[in-house]
The first five atom37 places (N, CA, C, CB, O) and aatype in JSON, in Angstrom:
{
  "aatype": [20, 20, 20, 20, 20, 20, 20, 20, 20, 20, 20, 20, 20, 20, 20, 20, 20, 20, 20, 20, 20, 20, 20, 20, 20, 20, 20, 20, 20, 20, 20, 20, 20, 20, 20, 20, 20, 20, 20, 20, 20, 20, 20, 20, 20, 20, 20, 20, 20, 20, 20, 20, 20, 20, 20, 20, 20, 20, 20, 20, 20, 20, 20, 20, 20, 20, 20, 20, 20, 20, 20, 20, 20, 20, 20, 20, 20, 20, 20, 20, 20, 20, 20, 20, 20, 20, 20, 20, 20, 20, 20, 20, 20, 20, 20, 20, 20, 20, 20, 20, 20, 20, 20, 20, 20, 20, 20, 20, 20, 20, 20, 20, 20, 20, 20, 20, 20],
  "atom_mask": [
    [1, 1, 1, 1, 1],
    [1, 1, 1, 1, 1],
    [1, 1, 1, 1, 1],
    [1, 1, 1, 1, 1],
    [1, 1, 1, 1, 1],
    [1, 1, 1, 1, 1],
    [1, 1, 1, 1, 1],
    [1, 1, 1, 1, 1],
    [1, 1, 1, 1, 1],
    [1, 1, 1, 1, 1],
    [1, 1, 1, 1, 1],
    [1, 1, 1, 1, 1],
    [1, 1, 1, 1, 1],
    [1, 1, 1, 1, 1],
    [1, 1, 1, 1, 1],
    [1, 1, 1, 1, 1],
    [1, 1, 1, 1, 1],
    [1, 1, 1, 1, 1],
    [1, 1, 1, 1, 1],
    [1, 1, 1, 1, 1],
    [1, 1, 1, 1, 1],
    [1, 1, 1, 1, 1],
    [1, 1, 1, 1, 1],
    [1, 1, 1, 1, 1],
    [1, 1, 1, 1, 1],
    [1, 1, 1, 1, 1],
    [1, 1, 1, 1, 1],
    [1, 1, 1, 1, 1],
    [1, 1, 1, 1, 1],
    [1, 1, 1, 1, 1],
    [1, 1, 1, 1, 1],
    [1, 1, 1, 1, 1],
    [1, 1, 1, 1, 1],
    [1, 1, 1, 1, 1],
    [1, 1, 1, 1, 1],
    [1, 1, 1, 1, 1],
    [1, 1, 1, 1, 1],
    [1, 1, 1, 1, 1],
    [1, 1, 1, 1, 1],
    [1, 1, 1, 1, 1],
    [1, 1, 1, 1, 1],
    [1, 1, 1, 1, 1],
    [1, 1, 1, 1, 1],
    [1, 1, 1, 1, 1],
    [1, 1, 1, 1, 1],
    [1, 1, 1, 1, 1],
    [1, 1, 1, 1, 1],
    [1, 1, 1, 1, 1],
    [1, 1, 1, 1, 1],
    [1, 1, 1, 1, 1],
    [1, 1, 1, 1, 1],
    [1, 1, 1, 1, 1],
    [1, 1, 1, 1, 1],
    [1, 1, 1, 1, 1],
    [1, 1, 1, 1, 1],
    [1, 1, 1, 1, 1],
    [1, 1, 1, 1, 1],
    [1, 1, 1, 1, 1],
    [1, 1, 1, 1, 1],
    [1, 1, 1, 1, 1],
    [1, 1, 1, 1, 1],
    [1, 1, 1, 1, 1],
    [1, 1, 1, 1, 1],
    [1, 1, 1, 1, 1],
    [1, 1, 1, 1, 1],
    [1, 1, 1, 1, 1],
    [1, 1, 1, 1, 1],
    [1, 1, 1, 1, 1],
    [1, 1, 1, 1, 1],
    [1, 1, 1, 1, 1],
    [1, 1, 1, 1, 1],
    [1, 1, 1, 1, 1],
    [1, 1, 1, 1, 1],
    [1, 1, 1, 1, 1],
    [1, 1, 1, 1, 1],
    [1, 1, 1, 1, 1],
    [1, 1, 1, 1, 1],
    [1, 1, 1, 1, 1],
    [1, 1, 1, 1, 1],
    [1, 1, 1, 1, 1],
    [1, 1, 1, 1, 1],
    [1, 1, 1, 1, 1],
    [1, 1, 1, 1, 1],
    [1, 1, 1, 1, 1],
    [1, 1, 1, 1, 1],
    [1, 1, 1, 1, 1],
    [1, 1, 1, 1, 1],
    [1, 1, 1, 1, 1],
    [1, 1, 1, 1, 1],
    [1, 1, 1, 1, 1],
    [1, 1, 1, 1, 1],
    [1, 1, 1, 1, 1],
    [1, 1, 1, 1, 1],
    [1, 1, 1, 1, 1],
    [1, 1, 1, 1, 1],
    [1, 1, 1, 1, 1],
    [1, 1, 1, 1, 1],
    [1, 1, 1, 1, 1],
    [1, 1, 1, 1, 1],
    [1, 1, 1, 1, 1],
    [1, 1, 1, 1, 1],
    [1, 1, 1, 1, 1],
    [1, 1, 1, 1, 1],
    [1, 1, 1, 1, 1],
    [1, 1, 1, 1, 1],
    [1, 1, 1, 1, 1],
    [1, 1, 1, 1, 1],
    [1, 1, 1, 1, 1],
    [1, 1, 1, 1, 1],
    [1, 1, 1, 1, 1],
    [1, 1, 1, 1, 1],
    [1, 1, 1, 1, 1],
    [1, 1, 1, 1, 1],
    [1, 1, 1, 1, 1],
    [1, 1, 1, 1, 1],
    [1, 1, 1, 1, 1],
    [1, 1, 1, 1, 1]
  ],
  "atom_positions": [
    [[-109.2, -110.52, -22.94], [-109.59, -109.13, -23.08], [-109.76, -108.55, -21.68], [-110.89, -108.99, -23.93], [-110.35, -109.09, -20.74]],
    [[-109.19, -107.46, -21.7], [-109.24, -106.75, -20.21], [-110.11, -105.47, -20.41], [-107.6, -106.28, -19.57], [-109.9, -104.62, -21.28]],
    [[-111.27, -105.44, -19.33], [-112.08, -103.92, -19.72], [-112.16, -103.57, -18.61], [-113.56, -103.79, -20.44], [-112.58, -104.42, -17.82]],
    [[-111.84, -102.37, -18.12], [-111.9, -101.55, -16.88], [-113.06, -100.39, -16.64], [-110.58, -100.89, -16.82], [-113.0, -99.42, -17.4]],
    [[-114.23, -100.43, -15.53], [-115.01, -99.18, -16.14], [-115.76, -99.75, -17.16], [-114.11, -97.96, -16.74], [-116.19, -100.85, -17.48]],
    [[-115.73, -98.02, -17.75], [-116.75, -98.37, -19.13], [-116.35, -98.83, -20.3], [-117.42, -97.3, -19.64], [-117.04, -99.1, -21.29]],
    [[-114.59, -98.95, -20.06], [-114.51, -99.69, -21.39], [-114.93, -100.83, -22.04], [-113.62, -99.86, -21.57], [-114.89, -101.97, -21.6]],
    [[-115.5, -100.32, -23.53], [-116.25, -101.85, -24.27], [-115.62, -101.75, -25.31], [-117.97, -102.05, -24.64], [-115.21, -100.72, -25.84]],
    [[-115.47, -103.48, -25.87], [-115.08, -103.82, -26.82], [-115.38, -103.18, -28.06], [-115.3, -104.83, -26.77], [-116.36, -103.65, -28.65]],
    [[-114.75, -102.15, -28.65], [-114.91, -101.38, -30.13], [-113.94, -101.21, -31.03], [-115.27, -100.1, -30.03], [-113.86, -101.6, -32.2]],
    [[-112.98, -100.39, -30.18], [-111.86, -99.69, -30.89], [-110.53, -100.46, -30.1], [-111.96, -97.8, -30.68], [-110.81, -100.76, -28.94]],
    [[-109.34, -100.78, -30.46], [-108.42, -101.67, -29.89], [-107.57, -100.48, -28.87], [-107.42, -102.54, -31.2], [-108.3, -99.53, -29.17]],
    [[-106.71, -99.96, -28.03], [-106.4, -99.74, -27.0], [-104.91, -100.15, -27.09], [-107.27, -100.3, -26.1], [-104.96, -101.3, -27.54]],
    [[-104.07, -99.95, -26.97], [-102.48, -100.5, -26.75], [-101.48, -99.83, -25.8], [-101.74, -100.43, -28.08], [-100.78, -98.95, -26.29]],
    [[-101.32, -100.15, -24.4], [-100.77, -99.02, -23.33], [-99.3, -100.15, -23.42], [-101.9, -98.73, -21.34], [-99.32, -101.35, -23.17]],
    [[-98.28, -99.45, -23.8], [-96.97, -99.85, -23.56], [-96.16, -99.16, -22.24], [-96.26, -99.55, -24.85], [-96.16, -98.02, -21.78]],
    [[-95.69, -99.98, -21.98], [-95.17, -99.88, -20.33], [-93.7, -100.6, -20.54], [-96.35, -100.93, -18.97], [-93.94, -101.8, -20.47]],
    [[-92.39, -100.42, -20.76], [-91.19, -101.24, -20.5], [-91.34, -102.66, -20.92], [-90.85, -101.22, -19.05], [-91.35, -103.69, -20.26]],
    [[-91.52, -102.35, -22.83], [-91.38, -103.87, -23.37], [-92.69, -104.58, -22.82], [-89.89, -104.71, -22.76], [-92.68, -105.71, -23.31]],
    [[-93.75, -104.43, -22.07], [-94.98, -104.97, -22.02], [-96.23, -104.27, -22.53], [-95.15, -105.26, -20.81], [-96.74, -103.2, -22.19]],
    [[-96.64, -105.32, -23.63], [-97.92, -104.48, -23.74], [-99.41, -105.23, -23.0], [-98.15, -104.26, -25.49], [-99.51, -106.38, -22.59]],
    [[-100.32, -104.31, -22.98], [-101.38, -104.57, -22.08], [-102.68, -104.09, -23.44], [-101.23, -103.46, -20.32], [-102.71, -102.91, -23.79]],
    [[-103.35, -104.77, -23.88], [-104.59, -104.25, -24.81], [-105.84, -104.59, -24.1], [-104.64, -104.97, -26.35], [-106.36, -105.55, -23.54]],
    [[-106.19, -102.74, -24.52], [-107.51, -102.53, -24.06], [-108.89, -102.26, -24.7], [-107.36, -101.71, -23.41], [-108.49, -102.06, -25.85]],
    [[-109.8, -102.15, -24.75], [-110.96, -102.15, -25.97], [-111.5, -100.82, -25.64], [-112.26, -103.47, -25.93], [-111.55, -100.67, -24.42]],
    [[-111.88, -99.9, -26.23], [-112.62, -98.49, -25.86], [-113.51, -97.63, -26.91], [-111.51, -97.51, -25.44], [-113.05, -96.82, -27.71]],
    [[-114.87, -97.98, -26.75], [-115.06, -96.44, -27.94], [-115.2, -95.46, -28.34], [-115.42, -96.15, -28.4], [-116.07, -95.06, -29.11]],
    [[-114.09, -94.74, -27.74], [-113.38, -94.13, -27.67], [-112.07, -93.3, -28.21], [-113.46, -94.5, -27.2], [-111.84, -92.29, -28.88]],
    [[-111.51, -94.07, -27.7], [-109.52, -93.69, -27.42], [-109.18, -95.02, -28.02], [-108.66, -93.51, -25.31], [-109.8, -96.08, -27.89]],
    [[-107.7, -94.7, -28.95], [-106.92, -95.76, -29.46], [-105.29, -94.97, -28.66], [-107.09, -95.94, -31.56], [-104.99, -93.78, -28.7]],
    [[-104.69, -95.82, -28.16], [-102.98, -95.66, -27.71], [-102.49, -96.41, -27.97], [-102.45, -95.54, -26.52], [-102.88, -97.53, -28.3]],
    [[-101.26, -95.89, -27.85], [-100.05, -96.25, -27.87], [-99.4, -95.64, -27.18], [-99.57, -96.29, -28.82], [-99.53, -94.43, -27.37]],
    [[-98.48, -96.01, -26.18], [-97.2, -95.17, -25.45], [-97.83, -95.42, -23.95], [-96.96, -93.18, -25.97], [-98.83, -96.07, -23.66]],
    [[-96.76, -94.55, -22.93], [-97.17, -93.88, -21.73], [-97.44, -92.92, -21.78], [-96.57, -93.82, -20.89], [-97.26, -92.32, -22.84]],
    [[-98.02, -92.27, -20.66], [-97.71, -90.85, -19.99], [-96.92, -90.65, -18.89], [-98.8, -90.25, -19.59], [-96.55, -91.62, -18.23]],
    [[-96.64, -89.62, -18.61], [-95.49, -88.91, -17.47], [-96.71, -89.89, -16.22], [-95.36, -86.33, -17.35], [-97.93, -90.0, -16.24]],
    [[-95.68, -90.44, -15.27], [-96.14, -90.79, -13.88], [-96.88, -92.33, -14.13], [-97.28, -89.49, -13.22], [-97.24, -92.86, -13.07]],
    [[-97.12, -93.01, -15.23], [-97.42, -94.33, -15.41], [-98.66, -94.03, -15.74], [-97.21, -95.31, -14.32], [-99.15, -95.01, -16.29]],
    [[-99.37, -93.19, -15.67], [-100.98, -92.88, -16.08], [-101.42, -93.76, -17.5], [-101.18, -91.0, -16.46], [-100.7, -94.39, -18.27]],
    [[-102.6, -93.59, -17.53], [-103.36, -94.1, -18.66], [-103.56, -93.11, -19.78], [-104.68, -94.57, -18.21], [-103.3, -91.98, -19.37]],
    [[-103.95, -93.13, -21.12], [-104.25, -91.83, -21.89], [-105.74, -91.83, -21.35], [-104.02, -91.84, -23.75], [-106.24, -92.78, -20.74]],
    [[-106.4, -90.54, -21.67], [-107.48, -89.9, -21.71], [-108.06, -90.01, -22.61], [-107.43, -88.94, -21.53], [-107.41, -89.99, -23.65]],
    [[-109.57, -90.16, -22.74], [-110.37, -90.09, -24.22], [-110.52, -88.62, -23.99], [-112.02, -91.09, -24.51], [-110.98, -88.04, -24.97]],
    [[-110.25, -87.9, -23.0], [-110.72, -86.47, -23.07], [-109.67, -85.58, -23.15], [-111.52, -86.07, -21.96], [-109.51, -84.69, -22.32]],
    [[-108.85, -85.78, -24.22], [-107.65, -85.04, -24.82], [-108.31, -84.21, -25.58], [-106.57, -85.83, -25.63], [-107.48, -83.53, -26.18]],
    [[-109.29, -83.94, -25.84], [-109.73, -82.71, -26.99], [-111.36, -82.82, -26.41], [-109.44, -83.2, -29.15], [-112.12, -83.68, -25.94]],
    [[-111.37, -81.21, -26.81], [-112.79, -80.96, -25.76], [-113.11, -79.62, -26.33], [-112.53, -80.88, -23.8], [-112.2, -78.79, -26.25]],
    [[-114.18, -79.27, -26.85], [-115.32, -80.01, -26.68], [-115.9, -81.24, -27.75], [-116.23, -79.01, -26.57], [-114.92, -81.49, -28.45]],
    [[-116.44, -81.65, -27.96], [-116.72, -82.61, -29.06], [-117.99, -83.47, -28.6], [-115.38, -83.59, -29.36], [-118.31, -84.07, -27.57]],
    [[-118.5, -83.27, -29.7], [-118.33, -82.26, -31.22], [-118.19, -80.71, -30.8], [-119.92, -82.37, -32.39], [-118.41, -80.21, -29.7]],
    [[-117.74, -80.06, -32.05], [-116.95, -78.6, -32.02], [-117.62, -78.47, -33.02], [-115.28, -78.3, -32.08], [-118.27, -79.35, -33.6]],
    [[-117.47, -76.99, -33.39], [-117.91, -75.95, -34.52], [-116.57, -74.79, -34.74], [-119.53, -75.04, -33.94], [-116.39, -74.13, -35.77]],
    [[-115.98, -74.77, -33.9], [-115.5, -73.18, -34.03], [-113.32, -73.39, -33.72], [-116.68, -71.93, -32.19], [-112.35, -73.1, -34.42]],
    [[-113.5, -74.07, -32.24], [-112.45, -74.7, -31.82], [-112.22, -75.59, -31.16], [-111.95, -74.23, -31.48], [-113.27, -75.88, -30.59]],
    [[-111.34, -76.34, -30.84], [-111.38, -77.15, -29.91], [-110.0, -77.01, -29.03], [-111.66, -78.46, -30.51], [-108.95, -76.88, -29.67]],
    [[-109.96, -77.04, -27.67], [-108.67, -77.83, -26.82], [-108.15, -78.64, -27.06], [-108.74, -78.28, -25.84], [-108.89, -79.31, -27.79]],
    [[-107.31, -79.09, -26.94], [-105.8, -79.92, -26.97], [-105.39, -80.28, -26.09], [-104.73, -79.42, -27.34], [-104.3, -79.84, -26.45]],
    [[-105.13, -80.82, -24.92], [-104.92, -81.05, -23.5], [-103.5, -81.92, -24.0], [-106.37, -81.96, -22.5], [-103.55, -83.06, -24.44]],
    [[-102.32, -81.18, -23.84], [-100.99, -81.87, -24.21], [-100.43, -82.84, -22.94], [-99.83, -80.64, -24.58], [-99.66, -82.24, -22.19]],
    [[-100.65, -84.03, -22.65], [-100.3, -84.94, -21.0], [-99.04, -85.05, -20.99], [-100.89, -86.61, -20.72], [-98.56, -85.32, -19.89]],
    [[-97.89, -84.87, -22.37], [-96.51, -85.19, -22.2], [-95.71, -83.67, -21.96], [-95.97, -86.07, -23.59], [-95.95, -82.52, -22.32]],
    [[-94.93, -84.14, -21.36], [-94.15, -83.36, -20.28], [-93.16, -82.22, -21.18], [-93.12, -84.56, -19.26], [-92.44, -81.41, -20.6]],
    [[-93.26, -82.32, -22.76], [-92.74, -81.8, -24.1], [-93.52, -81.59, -25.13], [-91.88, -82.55, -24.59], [-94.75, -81.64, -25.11]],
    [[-92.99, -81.39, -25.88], [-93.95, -80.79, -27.35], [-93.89, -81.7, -27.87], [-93.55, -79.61, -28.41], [-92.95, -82.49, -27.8]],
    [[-95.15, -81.87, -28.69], [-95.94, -82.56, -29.27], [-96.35, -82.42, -30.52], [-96.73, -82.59, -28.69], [-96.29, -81.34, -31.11]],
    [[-96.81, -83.53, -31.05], [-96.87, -83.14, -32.91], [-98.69, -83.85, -33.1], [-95.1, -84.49, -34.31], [-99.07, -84.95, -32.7]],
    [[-99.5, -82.8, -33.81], [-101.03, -83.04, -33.69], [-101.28, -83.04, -35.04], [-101.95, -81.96, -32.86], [-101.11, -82.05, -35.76]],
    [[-101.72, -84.17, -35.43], [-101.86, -84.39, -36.95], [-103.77, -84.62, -37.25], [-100.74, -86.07, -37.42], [-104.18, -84.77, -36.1]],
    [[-104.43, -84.66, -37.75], [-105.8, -84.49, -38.15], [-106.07, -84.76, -39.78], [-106.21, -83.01, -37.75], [-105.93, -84.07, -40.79]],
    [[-106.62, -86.33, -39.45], [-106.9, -87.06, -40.56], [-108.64, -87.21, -40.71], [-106.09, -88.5, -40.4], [-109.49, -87.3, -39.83]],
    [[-108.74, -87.19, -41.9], [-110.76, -87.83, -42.24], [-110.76, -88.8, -42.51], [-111.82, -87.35, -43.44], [-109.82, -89.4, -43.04]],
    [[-111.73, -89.22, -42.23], [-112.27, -90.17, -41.88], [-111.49, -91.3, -43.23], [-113.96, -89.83, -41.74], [-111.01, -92.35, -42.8]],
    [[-111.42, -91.06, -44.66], [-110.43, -91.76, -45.32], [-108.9, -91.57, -45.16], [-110.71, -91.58, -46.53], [-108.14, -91.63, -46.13]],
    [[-108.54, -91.37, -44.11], [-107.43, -91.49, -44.01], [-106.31, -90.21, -44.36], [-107.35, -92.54, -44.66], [-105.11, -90.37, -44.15]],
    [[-106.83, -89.06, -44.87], [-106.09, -88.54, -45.94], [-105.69, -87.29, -44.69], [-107.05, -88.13, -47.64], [-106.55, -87.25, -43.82]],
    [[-104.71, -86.42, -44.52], [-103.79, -85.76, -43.89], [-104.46, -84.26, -44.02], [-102.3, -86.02, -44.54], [-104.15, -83.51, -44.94]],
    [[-105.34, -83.91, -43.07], [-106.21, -82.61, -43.32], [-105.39, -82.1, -42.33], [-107.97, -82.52, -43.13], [-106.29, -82.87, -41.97]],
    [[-104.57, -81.58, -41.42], [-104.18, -80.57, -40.81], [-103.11, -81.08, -39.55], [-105.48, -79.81, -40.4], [-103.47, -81.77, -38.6]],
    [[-101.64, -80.57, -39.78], [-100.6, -80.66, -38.78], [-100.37, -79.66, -38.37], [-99.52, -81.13, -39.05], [-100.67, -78.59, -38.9]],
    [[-99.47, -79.92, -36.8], [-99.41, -78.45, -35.89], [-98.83, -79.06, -34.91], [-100.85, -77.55, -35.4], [-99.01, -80.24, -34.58]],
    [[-97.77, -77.87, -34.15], [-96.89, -78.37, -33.36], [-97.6, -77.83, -32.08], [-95.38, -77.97, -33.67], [-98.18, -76.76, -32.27]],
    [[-97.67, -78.32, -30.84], [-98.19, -78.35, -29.53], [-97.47, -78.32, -28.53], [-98.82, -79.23, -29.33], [-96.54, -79.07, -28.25]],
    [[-98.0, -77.2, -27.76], [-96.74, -77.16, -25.98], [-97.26, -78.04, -25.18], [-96.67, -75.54, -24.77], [-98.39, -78.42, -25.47]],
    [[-96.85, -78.39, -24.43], [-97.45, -79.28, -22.95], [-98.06, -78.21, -22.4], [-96.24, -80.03, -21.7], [-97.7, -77.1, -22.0]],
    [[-99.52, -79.08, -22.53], [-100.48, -78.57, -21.35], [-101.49, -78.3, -22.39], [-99.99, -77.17, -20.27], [-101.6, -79.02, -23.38]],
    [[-102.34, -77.1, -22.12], [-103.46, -76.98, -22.78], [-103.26, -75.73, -24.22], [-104.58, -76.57, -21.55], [-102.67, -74.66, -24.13]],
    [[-103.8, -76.18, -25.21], [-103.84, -75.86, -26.75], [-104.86, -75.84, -27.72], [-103.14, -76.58, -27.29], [-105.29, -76.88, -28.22]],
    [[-105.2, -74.9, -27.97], [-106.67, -74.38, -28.63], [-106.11, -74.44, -30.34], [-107.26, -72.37, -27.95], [-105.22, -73.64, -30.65]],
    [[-106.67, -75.44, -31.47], [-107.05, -75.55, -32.34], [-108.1, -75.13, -33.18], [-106.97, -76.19, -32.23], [-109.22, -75.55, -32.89]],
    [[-107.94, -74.27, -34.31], [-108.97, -74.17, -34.76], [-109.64, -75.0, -35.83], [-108.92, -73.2, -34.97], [-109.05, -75.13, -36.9]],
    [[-110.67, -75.51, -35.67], [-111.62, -76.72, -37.01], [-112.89, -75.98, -37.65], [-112.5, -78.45, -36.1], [-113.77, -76.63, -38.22]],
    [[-112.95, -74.21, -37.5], [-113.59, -73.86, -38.27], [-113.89, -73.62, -39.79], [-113.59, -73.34, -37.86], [-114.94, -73.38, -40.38]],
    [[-112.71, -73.77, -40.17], [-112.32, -74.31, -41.59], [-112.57, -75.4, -42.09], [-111.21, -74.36, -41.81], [-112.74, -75.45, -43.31]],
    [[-112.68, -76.58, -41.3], [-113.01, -77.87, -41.6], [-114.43, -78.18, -41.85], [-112.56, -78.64, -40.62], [-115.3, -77.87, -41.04]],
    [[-114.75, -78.95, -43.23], [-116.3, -79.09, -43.64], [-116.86, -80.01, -42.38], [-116.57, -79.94, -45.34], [-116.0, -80.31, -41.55]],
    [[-117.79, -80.35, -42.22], [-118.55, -80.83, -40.78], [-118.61, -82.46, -41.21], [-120.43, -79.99, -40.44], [-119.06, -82.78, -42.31]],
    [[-118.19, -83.32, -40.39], [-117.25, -84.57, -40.15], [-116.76, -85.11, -39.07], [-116.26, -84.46, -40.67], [-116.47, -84.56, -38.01]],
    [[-116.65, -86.46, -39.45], [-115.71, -86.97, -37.91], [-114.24, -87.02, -38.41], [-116.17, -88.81, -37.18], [-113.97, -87.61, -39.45]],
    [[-113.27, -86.39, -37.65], [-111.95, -86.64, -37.53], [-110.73, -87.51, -36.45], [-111.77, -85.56, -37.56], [-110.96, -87.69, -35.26]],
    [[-109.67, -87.89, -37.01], [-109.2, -88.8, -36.21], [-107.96, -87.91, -35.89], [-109.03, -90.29, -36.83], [-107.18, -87.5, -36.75]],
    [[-107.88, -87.69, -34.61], [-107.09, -86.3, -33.99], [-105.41, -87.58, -33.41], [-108.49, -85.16, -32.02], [-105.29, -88.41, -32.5]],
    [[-104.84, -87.28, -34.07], [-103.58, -88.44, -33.14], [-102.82, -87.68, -32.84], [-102.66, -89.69, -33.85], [-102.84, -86.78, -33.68]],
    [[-101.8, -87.41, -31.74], [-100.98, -86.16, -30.63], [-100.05, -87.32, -30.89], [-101.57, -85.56, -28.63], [-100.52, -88.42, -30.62]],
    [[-98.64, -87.27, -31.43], [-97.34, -88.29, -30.87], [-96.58, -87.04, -30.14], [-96.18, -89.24, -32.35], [-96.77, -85.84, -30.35]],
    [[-95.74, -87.58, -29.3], [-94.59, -86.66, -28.67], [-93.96, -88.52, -28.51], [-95.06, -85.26, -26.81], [-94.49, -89.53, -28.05]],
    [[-92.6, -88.27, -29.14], [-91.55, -89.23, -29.24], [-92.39, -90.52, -29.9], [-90.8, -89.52, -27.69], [-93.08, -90.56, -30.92]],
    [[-92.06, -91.58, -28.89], [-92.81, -92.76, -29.51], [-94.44, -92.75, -28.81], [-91.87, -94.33, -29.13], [-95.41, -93.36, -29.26]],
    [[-94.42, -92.2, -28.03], [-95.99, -92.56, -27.56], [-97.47, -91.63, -28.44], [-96.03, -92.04, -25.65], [-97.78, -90.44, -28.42]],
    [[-97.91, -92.49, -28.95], [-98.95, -91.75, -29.36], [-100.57, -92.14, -28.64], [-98.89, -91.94, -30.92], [-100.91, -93.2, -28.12]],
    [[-101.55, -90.64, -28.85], [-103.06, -90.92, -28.79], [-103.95, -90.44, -29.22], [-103.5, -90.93, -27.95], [-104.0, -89.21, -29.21]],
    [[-104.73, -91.0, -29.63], [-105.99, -90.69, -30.83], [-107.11, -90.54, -30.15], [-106.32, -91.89, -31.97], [-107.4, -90.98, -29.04]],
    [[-107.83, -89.8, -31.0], [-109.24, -89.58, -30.65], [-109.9, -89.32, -31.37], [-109.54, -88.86, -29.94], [-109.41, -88.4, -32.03]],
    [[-111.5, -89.78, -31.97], [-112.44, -89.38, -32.9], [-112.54, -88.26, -32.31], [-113.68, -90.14, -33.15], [-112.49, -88.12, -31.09]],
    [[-112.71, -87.17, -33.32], [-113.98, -85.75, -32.72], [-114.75, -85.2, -34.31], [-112.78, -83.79, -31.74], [-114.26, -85.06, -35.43]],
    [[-116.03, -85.01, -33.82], [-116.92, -84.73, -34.44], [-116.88, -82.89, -34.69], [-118.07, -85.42, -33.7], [-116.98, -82.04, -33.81]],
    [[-116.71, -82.71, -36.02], [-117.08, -80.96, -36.54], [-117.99, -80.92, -37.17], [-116.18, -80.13, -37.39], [-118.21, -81.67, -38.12]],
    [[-118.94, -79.73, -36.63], [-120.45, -79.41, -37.26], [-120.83, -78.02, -37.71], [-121.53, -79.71, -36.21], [-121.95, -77.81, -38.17]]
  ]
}
């Protein structure tokens, strides 16, 4: 197990790099993929959180992006297509909950819990 920082063993981590994978523990952030320039994903892809009203989107791939928003059972509460760079969502519609926010653009994907209140 590799932990860098504050990462602790919670949630599993998967950074693919050219046929190598590297797993990381975070509780946090779950990945899959790269980003543009070899970077790491961000747990701070969506901000603020917890939210009430809206939240940001911080798009890291260099293309559009596909933002899907599941509850906590799994079930498919809200898709939406995303530009690179920054993207305001609205979750005021959404009853107050934790959601599992996953961004793919091609094969790389990244997730994030965020809390609506």
């Amino acid at each position: 197990m590799c932990c860098y920082g504050r990462l602790i063993a919670l949630n599993p981590v998967v950074f693919l790099q050219e046929k190598e994978a590297e797993v990381y523990y975070s509780s946090y952030l779950s990945a899959i993929g790269d980003l543009p320039g070899g970077g790491m994903a961000s747990d701070r892809f969506c901000y603020p959180n917890p939210a009430s009203a809206q939240i940001t989107v911080m798009n890291p791939y260099q293309k559009e992006a596909h933002l899907k928003i599941f509850g906590m059972t799994g079930a498919l509460i809200k898709e939406t297509g995303l530009n690179k760079g920054e993207n305001t969502v609205s979750v005021q519609n959404l009853p107050k909950g934790i959601y599992l926010f996953r961004l793919q653009s091609g094969n790389s994907v990244i997730q994030n819990k965020v809390m609506v209140y």
